[in-house]
C-alpha positions, 0 to 999 in steps of 0.5 A, spaced: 481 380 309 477 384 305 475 392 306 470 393 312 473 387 316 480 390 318 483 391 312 488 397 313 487 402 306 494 406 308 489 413 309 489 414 316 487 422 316 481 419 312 479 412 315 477 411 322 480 404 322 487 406 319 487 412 324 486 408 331 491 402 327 496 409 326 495 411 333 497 404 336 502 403 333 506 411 332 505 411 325 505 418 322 498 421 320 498 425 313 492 429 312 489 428 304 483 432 304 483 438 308 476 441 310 473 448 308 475 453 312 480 449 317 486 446 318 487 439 320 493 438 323 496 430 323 500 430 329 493 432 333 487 430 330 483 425 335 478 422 329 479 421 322 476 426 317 471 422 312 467 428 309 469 431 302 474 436 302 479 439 298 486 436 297 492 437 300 500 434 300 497 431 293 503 434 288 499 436 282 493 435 285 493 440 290 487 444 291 481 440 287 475 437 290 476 430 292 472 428 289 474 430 282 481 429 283 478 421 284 478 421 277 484 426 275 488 421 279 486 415 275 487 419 268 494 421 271 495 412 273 492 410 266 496 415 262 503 413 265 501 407 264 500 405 273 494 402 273 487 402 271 480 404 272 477 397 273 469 394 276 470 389 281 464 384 284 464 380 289 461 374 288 459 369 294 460 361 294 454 359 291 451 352 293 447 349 286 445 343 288 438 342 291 434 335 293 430 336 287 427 331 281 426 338 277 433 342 275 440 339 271 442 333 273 449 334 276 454 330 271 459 327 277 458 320 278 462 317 285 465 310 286 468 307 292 475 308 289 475 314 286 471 318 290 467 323 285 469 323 278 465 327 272 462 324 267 466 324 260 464 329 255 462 324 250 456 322 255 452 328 255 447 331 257 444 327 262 437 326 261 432 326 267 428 319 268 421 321 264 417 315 268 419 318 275 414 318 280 414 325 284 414 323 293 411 325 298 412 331 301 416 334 293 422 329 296 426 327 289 425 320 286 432 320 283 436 317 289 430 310 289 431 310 281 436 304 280 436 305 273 438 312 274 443 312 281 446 305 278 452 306 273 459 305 272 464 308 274 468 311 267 475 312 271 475 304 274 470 301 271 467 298 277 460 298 276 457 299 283 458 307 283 453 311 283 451 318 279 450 325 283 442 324 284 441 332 287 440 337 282 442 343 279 439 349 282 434 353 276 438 359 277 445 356 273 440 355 267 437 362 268 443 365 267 446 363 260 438 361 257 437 367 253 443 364 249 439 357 248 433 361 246 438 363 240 438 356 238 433 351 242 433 345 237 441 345 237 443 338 239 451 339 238 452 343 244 449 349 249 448 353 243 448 355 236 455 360 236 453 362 229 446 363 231 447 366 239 453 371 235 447 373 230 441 374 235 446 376 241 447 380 246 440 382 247 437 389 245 432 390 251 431 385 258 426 387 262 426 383 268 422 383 276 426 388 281 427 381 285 432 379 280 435 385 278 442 383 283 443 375 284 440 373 276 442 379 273 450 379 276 451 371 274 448 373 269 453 377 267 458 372 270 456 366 266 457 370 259 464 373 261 466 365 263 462 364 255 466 368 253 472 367 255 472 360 252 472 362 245 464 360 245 461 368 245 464 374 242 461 378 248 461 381 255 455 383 256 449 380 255 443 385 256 444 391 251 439 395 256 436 393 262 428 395 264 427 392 271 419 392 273 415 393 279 412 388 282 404 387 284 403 388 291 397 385 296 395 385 302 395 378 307 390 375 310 391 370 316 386 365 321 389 363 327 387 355 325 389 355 318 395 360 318 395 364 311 389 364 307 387 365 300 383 371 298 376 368 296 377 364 303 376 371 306 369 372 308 367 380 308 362 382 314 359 388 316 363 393 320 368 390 315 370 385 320 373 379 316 372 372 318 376 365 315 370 361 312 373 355 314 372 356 321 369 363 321 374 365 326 377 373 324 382 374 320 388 378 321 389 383 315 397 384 314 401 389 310 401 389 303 407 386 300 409 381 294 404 376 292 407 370 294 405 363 293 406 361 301 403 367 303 396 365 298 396 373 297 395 371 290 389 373 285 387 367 280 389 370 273 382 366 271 378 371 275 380 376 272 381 373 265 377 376 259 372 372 258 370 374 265 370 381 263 364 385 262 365 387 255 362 394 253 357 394 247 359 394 241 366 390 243 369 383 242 375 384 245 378 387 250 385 387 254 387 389 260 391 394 262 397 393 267 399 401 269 405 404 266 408 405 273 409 397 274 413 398 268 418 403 269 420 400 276 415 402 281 410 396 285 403 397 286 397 394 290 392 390 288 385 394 289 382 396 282 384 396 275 381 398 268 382 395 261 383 398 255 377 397 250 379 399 242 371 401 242 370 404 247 377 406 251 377 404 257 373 399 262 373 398 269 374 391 273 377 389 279 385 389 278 389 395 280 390 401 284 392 407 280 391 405 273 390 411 268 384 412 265 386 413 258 382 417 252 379 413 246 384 412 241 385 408 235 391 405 234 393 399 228 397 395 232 405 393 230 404 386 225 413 386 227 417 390 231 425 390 229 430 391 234 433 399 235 439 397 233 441 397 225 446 391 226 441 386 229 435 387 222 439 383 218 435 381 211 437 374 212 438 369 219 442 362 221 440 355 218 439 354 226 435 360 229 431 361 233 424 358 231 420 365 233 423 369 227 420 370 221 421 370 214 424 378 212 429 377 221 424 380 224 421 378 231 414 377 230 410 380 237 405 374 236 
């Protein structure tokens, strides 16, 4: 039974699932929280009272806001030594297994007579087949893979069992990979402790607001679990966090083909807009996030830099996403700019939005070091990762 599903809380005056439990069952009801200018009176109330008020029948409490007392009752537990403040999460089963060649391999191995036993330490990581055929229709080639799905039992030793064919969901590799970046060619285990307690916990995470619950909560997660092994000497991965926006676009669809991609979309006059498959009309929906099986999706190639018009005088030009996207905020897929170093700003198609900036000249950073004076280190471990340069340094290449 959890809160919200019928647990009672013990606040009858204040919560209308304890007071209803209270009025059954003739239990008394004290009030807590009194509201401005009136009295409430227990005996003959006929709901809870749930909006802030001043506090009432609470000892050294009376008289302050409830809201204040929140946090003066927690310094009072915590002083005499009654309880703590704590940061409870609620996390859900999770299901990682998909039927999927890509992703871990499961390590567990099922024989007729032991039922599922893992895979003994010694014999990790189980490496996937590189000569498998991808199936029809994404179906996974790993339960047809005798040379895979065949192999010994490590607790009986028959020989018929057959090891775990589904695959880990990519969501358990995502949650813990910053710390193998730390280390990528390490074959001794996850990571490189040395290097992870070097590089580690990350200074800035900037991640898509669609990952900002599930991916960053396991994320968390796994690292308290790393943690608790002995493996990290930390809690938190993330030092600060930045979550952008996502970039938006309208779809389209044919009553024959279903979703359609932009460049099937034939525009006509009046603005009517035909399938150029079957020269039905489209329906044009909302704008929302660019997916894959929505096809409301633009091909980074159309709008690459060699398919930007470079303005005279100019080699290179870069574009330039608005700064809105980066702070949180989505936007739509309409109209855009690049950034020009000679001439300051060029307009493509692209985004909606994008501030036009003046011409500046601006030397670019060669290395960007952490904010952070204990992360720029003169000297980096044996096993570090690969994309460091010589003095510690983060190269921006």
């Amino acid at each position: 039974m959890a809160y919200g599903t019928g647990a009672v809380m013990s606040v009858p005056a204040h919560d209308q699932r304890d007071f209803d439990f209270a009025r059954k069952y003739d239990l008394p009801v004290i009030v807590v929280v009194s509201p401005p200018d009136e009295t409430l009176d227990g005996a003959t109330m006929e709901a809870a009272y749930t909006a802030d008020g001043t506090m009432v029948n609470s000892g050294d409490f009376n008289g302050m806001p409830n809201r204040e007392a929140l946090e003066a009752i927690t310094d009072h537990l915590d002083r005499n030594n009654l309880g703590k403040k704590t940061i409870s999460f609620r996390l859900r089963d999770w299901g990682i297994s998909r039927q999927r060649y890509w992703g871990a391999p499961i390590p567990m191995i099922h024989c007729p007579d032991c039922g599922i036993v893992p895979v003994p330490e010694t014999d990790l990581p189980i490496l996937l087949p590189e000569d498998a055929d991808l199936l029809d229709g994404g179906r996974s080639p790993l339960p047809g893979l005798a040379q895979f799905a065949k192999t010994r039992c490590p607790k009986c030793g028959r020989e018929d069992a057959r090891r775990e064919t589904d695959t880990m969901d990519t969501f358990v590799e995502s949650s813990w990979y910053f710390e193998r970046y730390c280390s990528p060619r390490c074959e001794t285990g996850m990571f490189d402790t040395e290097a992870v307690a070097y590089w580690m916990p990350v200074d800035q995470y900037i991640g898509g607001v669609e990952h900002a619950i599930l991916h960053l909560l396991y994320s968390r997660y796994f690292t308290r679990v790393l943690e608790t092994l002995g493996l990290v000497t930390f809690k938190e991965p993330f030092t600060r966090l930045l979550t952008q926006g996502m970039v938006c676009k309208e779809t389209t669809a044919c009553p024959e083909h279903g979703f359609l991609f932009p460049e099937q979309v034939v525009d006509g006059e009046g603005g009517r807009r035909t399938c150029s498959q079957c020269g039905q009309a489209v329906t044009v929906g909302r704008v929302e996030k660019m997916s894959k099986s929505k096809k409301n999706v633009i091909d980074p190639m159309s709008c690459s830099i060699s398919t930007v018009p470079t303005p005279p005088g100019c080699s290179v030009c870069l574009p330039r996403l608005p700064s809105a996207i980066w702070s949180g905020a989505s936007r739509a897929w309409t109209a855009a700019t690049v950034f020009c170093s000679v001439s300051g700003v060029w307009p493509i198609d692209g985004f909606r939005g994008s501030r036009m900036l003046p011409h500046r000249r601006t030397r670019p950073r060669r290395w960007m070091a952490s904010s952070r004076k204990s992360s720029v280190k003169p000297t980096r471990p044996s096993n570090a990762s690969p994309w460091t340069s010589r003095n510690g340094f983060t190269s921006t290449r």
